[in-house]
C-alpha positions in Angstrom: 81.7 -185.9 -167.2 84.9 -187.9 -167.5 82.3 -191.1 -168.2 80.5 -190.0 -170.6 83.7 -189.2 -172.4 84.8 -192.7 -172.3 81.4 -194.2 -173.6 81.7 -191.7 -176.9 86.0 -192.0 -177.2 84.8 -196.1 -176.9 82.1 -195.5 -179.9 83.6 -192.9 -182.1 87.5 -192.8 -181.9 87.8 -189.5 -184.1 85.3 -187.7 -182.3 85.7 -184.1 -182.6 86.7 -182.7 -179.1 84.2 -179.3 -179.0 81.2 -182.6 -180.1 82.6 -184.6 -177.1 82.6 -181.7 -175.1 79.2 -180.3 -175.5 77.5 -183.5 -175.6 79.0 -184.7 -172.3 77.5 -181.4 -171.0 74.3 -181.6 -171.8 74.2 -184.9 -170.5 75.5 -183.5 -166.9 73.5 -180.9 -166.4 70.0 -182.1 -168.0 69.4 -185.8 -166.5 65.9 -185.1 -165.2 65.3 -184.0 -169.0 66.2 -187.6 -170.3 63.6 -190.0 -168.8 64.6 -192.7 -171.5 66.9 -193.7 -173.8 64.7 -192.4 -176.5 64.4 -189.0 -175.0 67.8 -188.9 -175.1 68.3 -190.3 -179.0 65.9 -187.2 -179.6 68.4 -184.9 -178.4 72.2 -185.5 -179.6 70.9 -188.6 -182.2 71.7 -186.1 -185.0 75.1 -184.8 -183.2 76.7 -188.1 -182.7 75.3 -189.1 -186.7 77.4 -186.3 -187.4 80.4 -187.6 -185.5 80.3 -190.6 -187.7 78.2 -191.2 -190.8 79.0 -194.7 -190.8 76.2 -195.8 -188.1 73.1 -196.9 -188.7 70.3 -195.4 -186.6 69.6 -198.5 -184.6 73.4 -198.2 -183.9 73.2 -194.4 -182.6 70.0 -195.9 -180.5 72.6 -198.4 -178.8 75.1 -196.3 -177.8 72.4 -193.5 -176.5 71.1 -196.6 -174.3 74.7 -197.2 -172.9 74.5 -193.3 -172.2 71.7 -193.2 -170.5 72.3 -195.8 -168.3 75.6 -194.5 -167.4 73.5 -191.2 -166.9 71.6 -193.2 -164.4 74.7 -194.6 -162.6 75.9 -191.2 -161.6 72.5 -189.8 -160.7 72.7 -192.8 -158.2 71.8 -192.1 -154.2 75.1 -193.5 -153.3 76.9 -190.5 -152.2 80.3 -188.8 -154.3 83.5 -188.3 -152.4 84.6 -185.4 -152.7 87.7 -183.7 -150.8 87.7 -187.0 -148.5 84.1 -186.0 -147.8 81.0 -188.1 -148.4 78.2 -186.3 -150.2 74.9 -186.5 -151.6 74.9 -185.9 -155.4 73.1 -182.7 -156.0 72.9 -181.8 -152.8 73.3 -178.7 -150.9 77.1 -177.9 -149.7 77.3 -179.3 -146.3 78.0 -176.2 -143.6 79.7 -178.3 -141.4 82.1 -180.8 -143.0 82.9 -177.5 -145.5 83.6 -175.7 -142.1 86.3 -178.8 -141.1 87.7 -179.1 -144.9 88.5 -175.3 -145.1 90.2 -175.5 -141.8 92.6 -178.4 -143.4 92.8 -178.1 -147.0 92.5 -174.9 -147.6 95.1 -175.2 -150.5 92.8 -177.7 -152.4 90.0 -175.8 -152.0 91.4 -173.0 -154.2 91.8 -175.6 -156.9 87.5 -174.6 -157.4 88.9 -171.9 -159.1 89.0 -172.7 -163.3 90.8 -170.1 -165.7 88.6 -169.8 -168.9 90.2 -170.0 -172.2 88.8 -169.6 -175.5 88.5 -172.1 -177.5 87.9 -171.5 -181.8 84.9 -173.9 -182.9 85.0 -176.4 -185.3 81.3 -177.7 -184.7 79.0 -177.2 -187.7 76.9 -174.4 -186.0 73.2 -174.9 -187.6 73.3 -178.7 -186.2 74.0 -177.5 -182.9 71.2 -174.9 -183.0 69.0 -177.8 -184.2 69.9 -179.9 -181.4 69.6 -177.0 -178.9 66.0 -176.1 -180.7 64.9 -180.3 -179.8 66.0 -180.0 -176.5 64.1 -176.8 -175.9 60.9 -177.9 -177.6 61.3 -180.9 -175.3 61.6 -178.6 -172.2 59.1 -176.7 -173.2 56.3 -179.6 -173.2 57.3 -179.9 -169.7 56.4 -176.4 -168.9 53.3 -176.7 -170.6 52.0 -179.0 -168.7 49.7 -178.3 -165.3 52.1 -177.2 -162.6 52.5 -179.3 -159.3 51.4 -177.4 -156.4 54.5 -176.7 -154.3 54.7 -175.6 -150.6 56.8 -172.7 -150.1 58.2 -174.0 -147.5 59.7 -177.1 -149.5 60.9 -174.2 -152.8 63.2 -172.6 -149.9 64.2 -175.3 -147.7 67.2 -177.2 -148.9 69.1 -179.9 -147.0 72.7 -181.6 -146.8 73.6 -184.8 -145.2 76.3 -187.3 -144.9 75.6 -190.9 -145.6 77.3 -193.8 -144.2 78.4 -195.9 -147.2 77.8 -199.1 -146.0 73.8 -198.0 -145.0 73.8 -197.0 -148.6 74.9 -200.2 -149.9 72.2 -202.0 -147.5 69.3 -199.9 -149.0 70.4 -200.8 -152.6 71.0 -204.3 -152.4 67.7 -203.9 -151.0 68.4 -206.5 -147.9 67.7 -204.0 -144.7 65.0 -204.8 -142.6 65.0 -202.5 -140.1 62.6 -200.1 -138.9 65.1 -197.6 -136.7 66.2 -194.8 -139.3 69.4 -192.6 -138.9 70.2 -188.9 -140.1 73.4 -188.2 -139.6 75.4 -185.0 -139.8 72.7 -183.0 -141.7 72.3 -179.2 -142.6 68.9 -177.5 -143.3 69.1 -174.1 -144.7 65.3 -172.2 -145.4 66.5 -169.4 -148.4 69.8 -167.9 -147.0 68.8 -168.1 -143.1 70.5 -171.7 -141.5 68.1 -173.9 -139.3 70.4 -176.7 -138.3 74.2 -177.5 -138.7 75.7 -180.4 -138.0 72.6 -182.4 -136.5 71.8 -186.3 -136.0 68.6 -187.7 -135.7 68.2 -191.9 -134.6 64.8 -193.1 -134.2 64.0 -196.2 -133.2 61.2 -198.3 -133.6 58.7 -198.4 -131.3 59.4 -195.2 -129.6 57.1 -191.9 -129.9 59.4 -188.7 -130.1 58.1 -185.3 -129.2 59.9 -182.6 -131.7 60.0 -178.8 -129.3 60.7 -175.9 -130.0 60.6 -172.3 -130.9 58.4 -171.1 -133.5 60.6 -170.4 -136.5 63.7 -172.5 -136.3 62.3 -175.2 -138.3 60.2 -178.0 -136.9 57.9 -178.3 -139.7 60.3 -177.8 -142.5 61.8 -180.8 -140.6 59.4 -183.0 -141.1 58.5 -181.9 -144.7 62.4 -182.6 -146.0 61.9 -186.3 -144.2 58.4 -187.0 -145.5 59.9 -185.8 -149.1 63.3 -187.5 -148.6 64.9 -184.8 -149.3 66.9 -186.3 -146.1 66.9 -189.5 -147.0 66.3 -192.2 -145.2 66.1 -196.5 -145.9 63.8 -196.9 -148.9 61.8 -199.4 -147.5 60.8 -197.7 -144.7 57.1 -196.5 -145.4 57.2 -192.2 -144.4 53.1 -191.0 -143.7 53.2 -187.0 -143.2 49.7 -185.4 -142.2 49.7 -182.4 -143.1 47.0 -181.8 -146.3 43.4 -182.4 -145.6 41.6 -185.0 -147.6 40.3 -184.0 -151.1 36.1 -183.8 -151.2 34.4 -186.1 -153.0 31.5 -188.2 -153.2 33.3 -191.1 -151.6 31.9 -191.8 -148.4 34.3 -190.8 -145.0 34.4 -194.9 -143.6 35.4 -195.6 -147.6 38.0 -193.1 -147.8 39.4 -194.4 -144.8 39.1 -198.3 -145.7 40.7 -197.2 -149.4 43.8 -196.2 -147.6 44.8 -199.8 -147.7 45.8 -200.0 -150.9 46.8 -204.1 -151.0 43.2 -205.0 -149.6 41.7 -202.4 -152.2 43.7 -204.1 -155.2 42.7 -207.9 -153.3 38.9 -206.9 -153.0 39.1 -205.3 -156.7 40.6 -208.8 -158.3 38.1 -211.3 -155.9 35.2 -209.4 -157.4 37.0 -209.8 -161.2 37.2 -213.5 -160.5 34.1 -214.2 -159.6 32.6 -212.5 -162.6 34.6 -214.4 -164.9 33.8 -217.7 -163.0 29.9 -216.7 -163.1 30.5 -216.1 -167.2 29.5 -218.8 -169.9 33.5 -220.1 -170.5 35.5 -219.6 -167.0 39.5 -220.2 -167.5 40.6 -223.5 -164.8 43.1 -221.9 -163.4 40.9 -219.3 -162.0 39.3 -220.8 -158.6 43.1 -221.4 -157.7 43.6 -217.8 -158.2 40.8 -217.2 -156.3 41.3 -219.5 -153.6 44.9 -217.9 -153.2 43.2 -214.4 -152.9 40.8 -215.6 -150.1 44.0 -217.0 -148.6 45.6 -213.4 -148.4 42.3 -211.6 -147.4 41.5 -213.8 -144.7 45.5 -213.5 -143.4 45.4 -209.7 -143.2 42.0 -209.9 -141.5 40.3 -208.0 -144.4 36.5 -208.9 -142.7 37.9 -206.5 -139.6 39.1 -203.4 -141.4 35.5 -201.8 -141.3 34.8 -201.9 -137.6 38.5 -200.7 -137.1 38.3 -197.7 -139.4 34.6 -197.5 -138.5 36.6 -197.3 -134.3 39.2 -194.7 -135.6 36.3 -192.5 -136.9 34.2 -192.8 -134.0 37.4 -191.5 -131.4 38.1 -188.7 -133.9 34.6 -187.6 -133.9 32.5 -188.8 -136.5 29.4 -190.3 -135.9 28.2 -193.0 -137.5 26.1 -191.6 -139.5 29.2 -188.7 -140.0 30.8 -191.5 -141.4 28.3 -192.4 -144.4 28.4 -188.8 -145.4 30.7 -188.2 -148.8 33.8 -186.0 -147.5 32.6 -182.8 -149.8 30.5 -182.2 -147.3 33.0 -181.9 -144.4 34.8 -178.6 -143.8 38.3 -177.8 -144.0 38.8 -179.1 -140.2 37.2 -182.2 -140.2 38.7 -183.3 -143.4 42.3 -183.0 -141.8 40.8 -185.5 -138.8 40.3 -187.7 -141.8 43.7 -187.5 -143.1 44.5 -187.9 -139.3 42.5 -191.1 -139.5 43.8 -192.2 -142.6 47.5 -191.9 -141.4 46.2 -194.0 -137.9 44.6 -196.7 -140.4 47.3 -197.6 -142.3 50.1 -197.5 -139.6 53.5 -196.0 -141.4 56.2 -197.2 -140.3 57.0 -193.6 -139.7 53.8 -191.1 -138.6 54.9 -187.6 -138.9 52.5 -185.7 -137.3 52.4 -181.8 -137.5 50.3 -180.3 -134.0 47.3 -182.7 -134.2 45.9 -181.6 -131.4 45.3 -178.5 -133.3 42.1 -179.6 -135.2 40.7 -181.7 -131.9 38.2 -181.0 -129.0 39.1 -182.2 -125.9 37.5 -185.5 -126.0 39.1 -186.3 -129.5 42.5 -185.2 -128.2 41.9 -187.4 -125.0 41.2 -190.3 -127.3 44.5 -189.8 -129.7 46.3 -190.0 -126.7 45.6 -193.4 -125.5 45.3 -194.5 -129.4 48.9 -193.4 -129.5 50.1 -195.0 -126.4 49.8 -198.6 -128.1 50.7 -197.3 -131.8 53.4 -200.2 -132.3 55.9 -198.3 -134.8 57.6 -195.3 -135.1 56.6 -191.6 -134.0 57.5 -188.3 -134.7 55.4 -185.5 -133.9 55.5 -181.7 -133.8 53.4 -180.1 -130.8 52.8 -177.3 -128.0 50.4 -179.1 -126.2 52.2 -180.2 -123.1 49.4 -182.3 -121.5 49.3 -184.1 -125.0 53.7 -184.8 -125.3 53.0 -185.9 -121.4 51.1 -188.4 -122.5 52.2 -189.8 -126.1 56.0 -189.0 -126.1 58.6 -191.4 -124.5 61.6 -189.0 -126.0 62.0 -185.3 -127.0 64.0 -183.6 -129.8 64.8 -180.3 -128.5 65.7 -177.7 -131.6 67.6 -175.0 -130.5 70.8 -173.1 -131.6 70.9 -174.7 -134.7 71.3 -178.2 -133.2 68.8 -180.9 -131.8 69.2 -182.3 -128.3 68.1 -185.7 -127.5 66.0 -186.5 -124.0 64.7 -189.8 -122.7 61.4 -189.7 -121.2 58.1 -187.1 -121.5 57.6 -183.3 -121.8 57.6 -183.3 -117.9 60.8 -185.0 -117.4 62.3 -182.9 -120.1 61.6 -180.2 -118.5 63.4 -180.8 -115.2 66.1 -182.2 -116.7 67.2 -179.2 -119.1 66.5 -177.1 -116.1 69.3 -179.1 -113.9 71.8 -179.4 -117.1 71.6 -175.7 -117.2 71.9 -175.0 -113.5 75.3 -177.3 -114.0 76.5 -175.9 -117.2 76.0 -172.1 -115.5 77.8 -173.6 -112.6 80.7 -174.8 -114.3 81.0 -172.0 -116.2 81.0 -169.7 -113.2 83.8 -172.0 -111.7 85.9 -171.3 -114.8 85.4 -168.0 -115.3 86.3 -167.6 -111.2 89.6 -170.1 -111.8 90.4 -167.8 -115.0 90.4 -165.1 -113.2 92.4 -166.1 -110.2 95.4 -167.3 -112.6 94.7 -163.6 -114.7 95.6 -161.9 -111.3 98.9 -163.9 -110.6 100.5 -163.0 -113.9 99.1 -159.6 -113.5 100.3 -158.8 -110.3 103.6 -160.6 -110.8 104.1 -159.7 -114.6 107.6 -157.7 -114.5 109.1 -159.5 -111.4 112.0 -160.7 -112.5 112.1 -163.3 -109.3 108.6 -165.1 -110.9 109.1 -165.1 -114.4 109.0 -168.6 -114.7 106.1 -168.4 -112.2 104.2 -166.2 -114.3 105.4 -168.2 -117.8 103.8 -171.5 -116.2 100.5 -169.8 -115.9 100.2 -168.2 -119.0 100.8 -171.5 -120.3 98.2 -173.0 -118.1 95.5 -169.9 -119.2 96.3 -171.5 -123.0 95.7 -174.9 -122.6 92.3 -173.8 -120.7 89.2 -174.8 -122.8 87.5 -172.2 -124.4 85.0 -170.2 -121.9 81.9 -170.0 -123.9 78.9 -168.5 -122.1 75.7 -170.7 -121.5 73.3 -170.4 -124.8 69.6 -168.8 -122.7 66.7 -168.6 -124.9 65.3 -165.0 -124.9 62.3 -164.8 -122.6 59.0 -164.3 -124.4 57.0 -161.8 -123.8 53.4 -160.2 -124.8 52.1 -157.1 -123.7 48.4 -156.2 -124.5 47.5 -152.7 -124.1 45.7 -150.8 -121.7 42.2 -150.2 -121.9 39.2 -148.4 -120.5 37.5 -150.0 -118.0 33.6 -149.8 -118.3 31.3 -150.3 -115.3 28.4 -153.5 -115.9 26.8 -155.1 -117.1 29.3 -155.4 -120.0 28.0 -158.5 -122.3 25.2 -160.0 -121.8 23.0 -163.1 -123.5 19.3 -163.3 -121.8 17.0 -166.1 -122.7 18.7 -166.4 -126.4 17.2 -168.9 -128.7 19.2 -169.5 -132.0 18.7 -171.6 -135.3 19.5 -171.7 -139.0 16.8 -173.6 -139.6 13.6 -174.8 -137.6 14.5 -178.2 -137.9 17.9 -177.8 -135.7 18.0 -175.5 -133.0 21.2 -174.7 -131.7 20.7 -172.8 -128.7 17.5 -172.3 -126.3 17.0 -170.1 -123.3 21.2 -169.6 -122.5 21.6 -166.8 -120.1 25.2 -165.8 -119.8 27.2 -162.9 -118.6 30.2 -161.9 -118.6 32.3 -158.5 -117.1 35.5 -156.8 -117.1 37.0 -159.1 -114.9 35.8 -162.3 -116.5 38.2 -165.1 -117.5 36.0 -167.3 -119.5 36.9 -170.7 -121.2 33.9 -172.1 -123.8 34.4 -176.0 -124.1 32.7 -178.4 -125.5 32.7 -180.9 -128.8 33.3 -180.1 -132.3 30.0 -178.8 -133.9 28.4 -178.4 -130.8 28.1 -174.7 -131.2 31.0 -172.5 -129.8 31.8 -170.9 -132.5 27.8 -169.8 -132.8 28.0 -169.2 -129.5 30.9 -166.6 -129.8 29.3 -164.8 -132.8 26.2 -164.4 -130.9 28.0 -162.7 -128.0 30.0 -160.3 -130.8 27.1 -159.5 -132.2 27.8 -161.1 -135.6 24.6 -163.6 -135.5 21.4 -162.1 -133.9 19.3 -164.3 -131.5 15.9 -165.8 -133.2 14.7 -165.4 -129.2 15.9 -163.1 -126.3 18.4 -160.3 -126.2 21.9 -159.6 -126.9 23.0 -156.7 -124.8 26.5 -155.2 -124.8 27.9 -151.4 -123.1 28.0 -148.9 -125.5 31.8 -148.6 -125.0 32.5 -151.8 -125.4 35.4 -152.5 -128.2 35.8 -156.2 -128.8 39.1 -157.9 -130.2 38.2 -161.3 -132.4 40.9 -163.9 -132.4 40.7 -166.9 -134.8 43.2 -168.9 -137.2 40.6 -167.6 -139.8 41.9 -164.1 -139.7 45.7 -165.5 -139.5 44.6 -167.0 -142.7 43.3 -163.9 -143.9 46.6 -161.7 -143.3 48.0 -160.1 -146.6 50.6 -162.8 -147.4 53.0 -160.7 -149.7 53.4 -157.7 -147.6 55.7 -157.9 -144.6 54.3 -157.3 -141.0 55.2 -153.6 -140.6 53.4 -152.5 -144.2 50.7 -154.7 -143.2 50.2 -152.5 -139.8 50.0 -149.8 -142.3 47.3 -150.8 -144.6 45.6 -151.7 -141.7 46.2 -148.5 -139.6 47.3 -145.5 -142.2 49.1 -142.4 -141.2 51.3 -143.2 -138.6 55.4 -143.7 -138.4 57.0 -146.8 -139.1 58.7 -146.8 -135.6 55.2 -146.8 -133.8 54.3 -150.1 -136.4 57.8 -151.9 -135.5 56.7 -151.3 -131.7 53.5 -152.4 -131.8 54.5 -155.9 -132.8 57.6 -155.5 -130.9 55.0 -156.1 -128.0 53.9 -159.5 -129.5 57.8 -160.5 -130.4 57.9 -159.8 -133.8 61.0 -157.2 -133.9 64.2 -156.8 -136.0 64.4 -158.0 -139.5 61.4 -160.5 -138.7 59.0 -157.6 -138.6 60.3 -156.4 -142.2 60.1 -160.0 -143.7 56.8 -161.1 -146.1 53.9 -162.6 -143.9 54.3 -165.4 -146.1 57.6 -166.5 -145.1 56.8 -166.5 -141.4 55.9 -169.7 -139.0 52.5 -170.3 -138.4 52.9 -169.4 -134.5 54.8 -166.2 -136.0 51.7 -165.1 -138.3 49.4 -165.6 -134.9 51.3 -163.0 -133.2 51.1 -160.7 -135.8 47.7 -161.2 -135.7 47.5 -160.9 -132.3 49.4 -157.0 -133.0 46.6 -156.3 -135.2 43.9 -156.7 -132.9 45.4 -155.2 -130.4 46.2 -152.2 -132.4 42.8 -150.8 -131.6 42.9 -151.1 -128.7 40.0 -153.0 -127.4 39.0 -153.3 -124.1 37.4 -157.2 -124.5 38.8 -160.1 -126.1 36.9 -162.4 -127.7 39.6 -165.4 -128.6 39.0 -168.5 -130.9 42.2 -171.4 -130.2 44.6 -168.8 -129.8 46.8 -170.9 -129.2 47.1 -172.6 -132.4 51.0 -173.2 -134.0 52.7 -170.9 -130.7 55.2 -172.7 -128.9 55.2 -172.9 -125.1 57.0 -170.1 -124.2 54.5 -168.0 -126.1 51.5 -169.8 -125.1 53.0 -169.0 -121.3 53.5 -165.2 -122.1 50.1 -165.5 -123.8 48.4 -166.5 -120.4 50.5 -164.0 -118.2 49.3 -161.2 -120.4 46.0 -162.3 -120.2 45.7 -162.8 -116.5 47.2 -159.0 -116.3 44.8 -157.6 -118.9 42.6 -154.7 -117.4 39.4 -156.0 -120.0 37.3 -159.2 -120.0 38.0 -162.4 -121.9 36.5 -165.0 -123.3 37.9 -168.0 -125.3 37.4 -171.5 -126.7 41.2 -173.7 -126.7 41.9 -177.0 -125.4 45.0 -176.3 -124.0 44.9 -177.3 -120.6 47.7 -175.6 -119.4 46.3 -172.1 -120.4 43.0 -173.0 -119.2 44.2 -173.6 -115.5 46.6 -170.6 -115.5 43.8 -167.8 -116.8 40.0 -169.9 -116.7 37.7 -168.9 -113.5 35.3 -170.1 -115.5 33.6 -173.0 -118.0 31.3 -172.8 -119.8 30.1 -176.4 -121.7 28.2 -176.2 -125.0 26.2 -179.4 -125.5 22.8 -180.5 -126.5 21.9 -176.7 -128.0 22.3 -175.9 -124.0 25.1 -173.9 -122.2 26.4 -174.1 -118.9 28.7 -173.4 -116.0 31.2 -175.9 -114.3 32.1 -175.5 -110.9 34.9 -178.1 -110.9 36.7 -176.3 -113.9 38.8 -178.4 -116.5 39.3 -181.5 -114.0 35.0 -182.2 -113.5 34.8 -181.3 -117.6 37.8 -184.4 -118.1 36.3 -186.3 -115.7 32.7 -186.0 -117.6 35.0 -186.5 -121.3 37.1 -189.8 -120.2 33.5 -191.5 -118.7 32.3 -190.8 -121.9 34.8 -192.5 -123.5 34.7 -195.5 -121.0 31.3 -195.8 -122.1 31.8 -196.1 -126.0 
């Protein structure tokens, strides 16, 4: 404020103090009101007049220019120092330097403290309402315009981070050229619960890091503060988050991929200006150099092969050719986030966040993403559960926990084994303290009030102090689901015989499947994208009846349906125990908080809105739902979907225990070989059974693949 002060005691010397003051206010707290210098002439022009009648208009312009672009100066990225402490203007307050400033200046913190004193009011009063009535108005134009469309989980995320000063001076001289990107000593608070304190993130170039985790300490709101730069990172570095599905429109899906690239675009736009203007009745001369020089830069960036490469990205994701002539209106929710997916692969960020891809992919598309990713030549970041999937891709792994991040060289594999021996030495060297601790305790117990070892005793309580601190080793709580017991029901259970199925003549889906499936069946439908497993499954629950052939079921039979669509479909305002209740009226609260208790959603998380829950924490709710009526046959769509390891491993122990039958469609190969007897493969409006399991069905994927 002390700035703007200076600009208006450098203009108008006789300024009146309370003028000073409240113009110097409104300048600090309303910058993102003043886009221009005019905005801001609009809004104290008629104070400062007053100040002194002696300028001219075009004068009063001036000095609001000089304003505003000291306005700009201190809205600057380069960070404030504040209590010998870097910060980022407008940022959060920083847990953990606030945590180490407390400790040693606690005196100067108190000086936050102001006394209030009142202060009689010279300023002529109707100007000021005036000027308050512009700004208003002004503000209120903003309002009226169409809202943005915010994600919640960026309204209650916040950040704080220190910047190293001469990074920030890099970025704005604009001379940095590299590609690694540093995060140091950040917070991330989501409302009032904190995600991370104190944590460091340095990724470099080239490699592809795997971001772990459990569900609901933060991942994804993670990656949204980075692809927002809400942590900021080197301006130059190009940030590609996929995460929102591609709008539908009549554009073609190859097009919307090749528009991506926006310089060819803008190239292939002015080559076909030029030559219009050449082919007209009085062309300019210096045009065919312009044109030449276009040429030049199309034929550099190898603008001729950008079809067949999109066309290639497409193709691995999916889309067949003639997929890929179809306008992307006609795509569904799913396959429109493959073509943001392919979008992000296309343009090559220098940064690719990517948010569980794997989610939206069959097996053969997640197969080909894997080796796509194994030559991608910048930088990776990506969010996943898929273990098979970080095996592959990932050369490092972030590890949130505890409100930090650990770093790990290497894959998901060698990540695991190596936390496993770091905690096996941490538990050891803890056990070797407590055991040392313990054998000094009993000396100066036993020898407390002899006189003969005082000093003895005085030497080891002096030793005890200088000990380091004995803090227990940090163990995630073990995840566990527990499905109900059911009835068990003698066969045949659910049957298909001779089942023909179509919407319409000309495309039949299924003819002459015969399946069967019993209590004890541990089922696993594979098979591409639109090839018809989810037909399939709403044939066997009786949702779709067969054109041909018979559906049979027993009498007693009480299926549970698991899909993301009825995650999507949860009550989003409500939190998980009043949900049970709508859902299941009548009984106590206690019998709703232990119902999802079961399915690991206890304590205050049960009590919290649906809406502010992780995605893998809104599956297991749904997963309490189902299992609220107790069915006695699962029926289970990528359940697997947003839960984190842990839970997909409780997930296929409480499967393999269940007492019922299940069948499911995922491409988590993991929970496949822990629970699957059995695969079945849709293809070719035909279904049938693998005797080799999930290795014959890669096998038959990766030839495939060889082939194309």
């Amino acid at each position: 404020m002390a700035a703007y002060r200076d600009v208006l005691t450098q203009h108008f010397p006789s300024i009146d103090r309370e003028i000073s003051d409240y113009v110097s206010s409104i300048l600090e707290d309303g910058g993102d009101d003043f886009g221009t210098s005019e905005d801001l002439f609009d809004a104290i022009g008629m104070l400062l007049q007053q100040a002194d009648d002696s300028k001219t208009e075009d004068e009063i312009k001036i000095i609001c220019s000089c304003l505003h672009s000291s306005m700009n100066f201190q809205d600057d990225d380069v960070p404030k120092v504040i209590n010998g402490v870097r910060k980022v203007l407008d940022a959060p307050v920083h847990l953990a330097s606030l945590a180490q400033v407390m400790d040693t200046k606690v005196e100067e913190d108190n000086s936050i403290w102001m006394k209030r004193r009142d202060m009689g009011s010279t300023v002529n009063q109707k100007k000021l309402e005036k000027a308050e009535a512009k700004i208003q108005k002004k503000q209120g134009k903003r309002s009226d315009a169409p809202p943005k469309e915010k994600n919640i989980i960026q309204e209650l995320a916040s950040a704080s981070q220190q910047i190293n000063k001469r990074d920030a001076r890099l970025d704005a001289s604009g001379t940095s050229r590299s590609l690694d990107i540093k995060i140091e000593n950040f917070d991330i608070a989501f409302g009032d619960k904190t995600l991370l304190t104190g944590a460091n993130i340095h990724l470099v170039c080239g490699r592809r890091y795997g971001l772990i985790g459990r569900n609901g300490l933060g991942k994804t709101t993670l990656l949204k503060l980075i692809s927002s730069r809400h942590l900021k990172i080197p301006s130059h570095i190009s940030v590609l988050h996929v995460e929102q599905e591609v709008t539908g429109d009549d554009t073609v899906a190859l097009q919307s991929v090749l528009e991506c690239d926006e310089k060819r675009e803008s190239l292939l736009a002015e080559e076909k200006a030029l030559n219009q203007k050449l082919h007209s009745s009085s062309p300019e001369g210096d045009l065919s150099e312009r044109l030449q020089k276009v040429y030049q830069e199309l034929e550099a960036m190898e603008s001729d092969k950008a079809p067949s490469k999109a066309a290639q990205i497409l193709n691995g994701l999916g889309f067949s050719p003639k997929d890929q002539q179809r306008p992307t209106r006609e795509f569904s929710g799913g396959w429109r986030m493959r073509l943001a997916l392919a979008r992000a692969l296309f343009t090559r960020p220098d940064l690719l966040l990517l948010d569980e891809p794997t989610n939206m992919l069959d097996m053969k598309a997640i197969i080909w993403l894997e080796n796509y990713l194994q030559d991608w030549p910048k930088t990776i970041l990506v969010v996943s559960h898929d273990r098979q999937f970080l095996n592959s891709v990932a050369t490092d792994i972030l590890h949130l926990h505890s409100q930090r991040l650990d770093v790990y060289r290497g894959n998901y594999e060698v990540f695991y084994k190596t936390r496993e021996e770091k905690t096996k030495n941490q538990m050891k060297e803890y056990e070797a303290q407590k055991q040392y601790r313990e054998h000094i305790q009993v000396f100066i117990d036993r020898f407390r009030y002899n006189a003969n070892r005082a000093s003895q005793v005085q030497s080891k309580l002096k030793l005890l102090e200088k000990l380091p601190e004995l803090k227990p080793i940090e163990k995630e709580t073990e995840v566990v689901l527990r499905f109900p017991e059911c009835e068990k029901l003698s066969p045949p259970i659910l049957q298909l015989d001779e089942v023909t199925f179509y919407y319409t003549t000309e495309k039949v889906i299924f003819s002459n499947v015969c399946l069967n499936a019993n209590m004890t069946s541990r089922i696993c439908i594979v098979g591409e994208n639109g090839a018809g497993k989810t037909t399939l499954l709403k044939l066997l629950l009786g949702e779709l009846s067969p054109v041909k052939g018979i559906r049979h079921a027993h009498r007693n039979l009480r299926i549970g349906y698991f899909t993301q669509h009825h995650v999507d479909q949860l009550d989003m305002n409500v939190s998980s125990v009043e949900l049970m209740a709508s859902k299941f009226p009548g009984l106590s609260a206690e019998t709703y908080r232990g119902q999802l208790g079961k399915f690991g959603v206890s304590g205050d998380l049960s009590l919290r809105p649906v809406v502010s829950l992780s995605g893998g924490q809104k599956s297991r709710v749904a997963f309490a739902v189902m299992s609220a009526a107790n069915p006695n046959f699962f029926v289970l769509d990528e359940p697997t979907n947003h839960l984190d390891m842990e839970t997909i491993e409780a997930l296929g122990e409480a499967l393999r225990i269940f007492e019922g039958g299940v069948v499911l469609v995922s491409h988590d190969e993991r929970l496949i070989r822990k629970i699957c007897s059995e695969l079945w493969v849709v293809s070719q409006g035909s279904v049938r059974s693998l005797e080799g399991g999930i290795d014959e069905y890669k096998a038959l994927v990766q030839a495939e693949l060889d082939l194309s």
